[in-house]
C-alpha positions in Angstrom: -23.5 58.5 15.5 -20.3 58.0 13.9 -19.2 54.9 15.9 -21.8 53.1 14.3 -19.9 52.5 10.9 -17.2 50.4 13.0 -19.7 48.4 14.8 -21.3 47.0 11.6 -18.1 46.4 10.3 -16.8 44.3 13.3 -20.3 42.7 12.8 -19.3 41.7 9.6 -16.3 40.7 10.0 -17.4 38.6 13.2 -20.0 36.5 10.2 -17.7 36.0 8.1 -14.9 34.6 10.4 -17.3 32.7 11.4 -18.7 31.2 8.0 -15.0 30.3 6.8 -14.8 28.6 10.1 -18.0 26.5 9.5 -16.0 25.4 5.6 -12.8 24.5 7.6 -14.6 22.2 10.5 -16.6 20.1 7.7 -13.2 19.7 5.6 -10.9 17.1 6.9 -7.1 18.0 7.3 -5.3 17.5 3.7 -3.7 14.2 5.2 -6.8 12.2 6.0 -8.0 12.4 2.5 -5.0 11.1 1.1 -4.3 7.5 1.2 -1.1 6.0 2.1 1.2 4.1 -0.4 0.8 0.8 1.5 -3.0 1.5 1.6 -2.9 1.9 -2.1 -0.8 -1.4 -2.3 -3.2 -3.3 0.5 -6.2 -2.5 -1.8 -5.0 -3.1 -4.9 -4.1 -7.0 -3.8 -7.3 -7.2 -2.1 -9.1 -6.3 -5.5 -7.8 -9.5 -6.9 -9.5 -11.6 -3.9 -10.6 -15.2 -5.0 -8.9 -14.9 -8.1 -5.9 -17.4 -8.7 -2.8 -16.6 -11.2 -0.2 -18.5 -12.8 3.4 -17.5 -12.9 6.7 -18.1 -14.4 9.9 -17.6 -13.0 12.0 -14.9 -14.3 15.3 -14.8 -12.7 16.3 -17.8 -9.5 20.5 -17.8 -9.1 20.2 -21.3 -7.5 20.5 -22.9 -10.7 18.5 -26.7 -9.8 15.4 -25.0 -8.2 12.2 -27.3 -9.0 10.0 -24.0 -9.5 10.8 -23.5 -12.9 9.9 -27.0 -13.6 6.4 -26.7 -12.1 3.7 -24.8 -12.7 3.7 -21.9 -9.9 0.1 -20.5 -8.9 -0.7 -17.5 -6.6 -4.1 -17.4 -4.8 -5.8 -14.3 -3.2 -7.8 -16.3 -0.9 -8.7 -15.2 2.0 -9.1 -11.1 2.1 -10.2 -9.0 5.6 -9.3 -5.2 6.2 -6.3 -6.1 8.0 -4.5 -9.4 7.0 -4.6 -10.9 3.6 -3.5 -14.9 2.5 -2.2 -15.6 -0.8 -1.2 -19.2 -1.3 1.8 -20.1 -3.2 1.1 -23.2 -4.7 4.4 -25.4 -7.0 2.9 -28.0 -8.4 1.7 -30.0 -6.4 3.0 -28.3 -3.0 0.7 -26.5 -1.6 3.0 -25.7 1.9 3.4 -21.7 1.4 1.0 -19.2 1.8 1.9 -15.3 1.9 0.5 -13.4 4.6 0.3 -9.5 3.8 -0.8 -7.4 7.0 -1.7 -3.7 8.4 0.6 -2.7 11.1 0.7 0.3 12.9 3.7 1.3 10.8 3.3 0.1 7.3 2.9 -3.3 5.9 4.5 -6.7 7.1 4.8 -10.1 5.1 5.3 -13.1 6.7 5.5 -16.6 5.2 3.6 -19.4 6.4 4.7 -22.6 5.6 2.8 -26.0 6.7 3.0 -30.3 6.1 0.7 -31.3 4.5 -1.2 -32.7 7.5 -1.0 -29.3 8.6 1.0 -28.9 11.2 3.7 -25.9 10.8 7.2 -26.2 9.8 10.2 -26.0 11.6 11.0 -23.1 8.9 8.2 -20.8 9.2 6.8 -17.3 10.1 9.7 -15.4 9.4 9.6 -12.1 6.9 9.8 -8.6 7.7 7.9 -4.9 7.6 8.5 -2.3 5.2 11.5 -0.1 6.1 10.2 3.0 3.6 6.7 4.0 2.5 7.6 2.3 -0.6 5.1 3.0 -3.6 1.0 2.3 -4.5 2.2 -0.5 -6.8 5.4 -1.8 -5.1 6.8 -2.7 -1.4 9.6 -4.0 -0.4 9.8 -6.3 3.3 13.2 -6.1 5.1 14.4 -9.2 7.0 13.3 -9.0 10.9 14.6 -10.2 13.9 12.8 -13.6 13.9 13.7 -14.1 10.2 17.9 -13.7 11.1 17.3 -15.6 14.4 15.4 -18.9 12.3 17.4 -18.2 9.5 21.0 -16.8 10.1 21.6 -17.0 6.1 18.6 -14.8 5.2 19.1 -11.6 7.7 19.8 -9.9 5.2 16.9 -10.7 3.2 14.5 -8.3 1.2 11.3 -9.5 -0.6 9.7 -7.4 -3.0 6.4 -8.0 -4.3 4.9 -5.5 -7.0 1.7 -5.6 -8.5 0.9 -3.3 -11.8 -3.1 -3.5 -11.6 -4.7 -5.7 -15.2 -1.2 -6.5 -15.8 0.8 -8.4 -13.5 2.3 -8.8 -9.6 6.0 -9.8 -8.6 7.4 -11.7 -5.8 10.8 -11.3 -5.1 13.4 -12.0 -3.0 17.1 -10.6 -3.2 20.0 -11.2 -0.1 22.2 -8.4 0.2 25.8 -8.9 0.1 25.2 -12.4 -1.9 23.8 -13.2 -5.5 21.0 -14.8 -4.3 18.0 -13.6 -6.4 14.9 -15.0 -7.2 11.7 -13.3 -9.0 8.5 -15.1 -10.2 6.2 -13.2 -12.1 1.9 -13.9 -12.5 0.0 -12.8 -15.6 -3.2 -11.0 -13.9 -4.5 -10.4 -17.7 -5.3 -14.5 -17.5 -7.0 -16.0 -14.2 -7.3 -19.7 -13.7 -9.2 -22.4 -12.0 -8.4 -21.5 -8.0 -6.3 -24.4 -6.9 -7.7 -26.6 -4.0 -7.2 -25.2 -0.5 -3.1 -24.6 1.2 -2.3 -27.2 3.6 -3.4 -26.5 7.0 -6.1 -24.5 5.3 -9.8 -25.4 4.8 
């Protein structure tokens, strides 16, 4: 009769195992609840879809760029779970568009610049990936290959854009091992009128 004690409490050691088990399999692993910093990033952008902004520059080392003269709009236009456009519009030229995209590493931004019958230019395509897992409110796009092949110059290039959610988003662009700098800034406290369609876009 005396084994009996040991029995019941194997028995009930047995349940228990088995009930913390049961908690574990309908918890997913720590990581999978946690988003990424460029998923952070990726969603915050895409909250601003179909909303346009207008910008200022804030610091440009070429010292006769037009984009201070003109007024400088960003548009969240066209928003999926992978890619997102933002058009870049300078006055009057709507050629640029921004092209933010998932990859199986991070984030990559690519530029995408068009005539205005629509047809791409010679100069186009080229950014880069994120080197680092960056921040939920900032990333920064390092230069790739096709970028230093297109443009020798800008190999060295590193784009920044930065958005601080009811506040504002950055774009910028610095060249390592040069002065060249340029930053434009759009208030996301005032939206305006979205501007008609990039070129090469309907």
């Amino acid at each position: 009769m005396r084994p009996l004690p040991l029995v019941f409490t194997l028995l009930a050691v047995t349940i228990a195992a088995a009930c913390a088990g049961s908690d574990t399999a309908d918890s997913p692993p720590p990581e999978t609840t946690l988003a990424t910093a460029q998923d952070s990033f990726f969603t915050a952008l895409a909250s601003l879809c179909g909303q346009a902004f207008e910008g200022r520059v804030v610091e440009d080392s070429q010292a006769d760029s037009a984009y201070a003269a003109s007024v400088l709009v960003m548009h969240v236009r066209e928003c999926s779970d992978s890619v997102l456009k933002v058009p870049f519009h300078v006055g009057e030229n709507r050629s640029r568009t921004w092209v933010v995209s998932r990859t199986g590493t991070g984030l990559r931004l690519k530029h995408d610049h068009r005539h205005e019958d629509g047809t791409e230019d010679s100069i186009t395509q080229y950014g880069g990936d994120t080197p680092t897992a960056g921040t939920g409110t900032t990333q920064e796009f390092a230069a790739d290959a096709h970028t230093a092949s297109l443009i020798p110059a800008a190999a060295t290039n590193v784009w920044t854009m930065a958005l601080v959610p009811g506040s504002t988003f950055t774009y910028a662009l610095r060249r390592e091992g040069t002065d060249r700098r340029f930053r434009v800034e759009f208030d996301l406290t005032r939206p305006v009128s979205a501007p008609p369609a990039p070129w090469g876009f309907q």
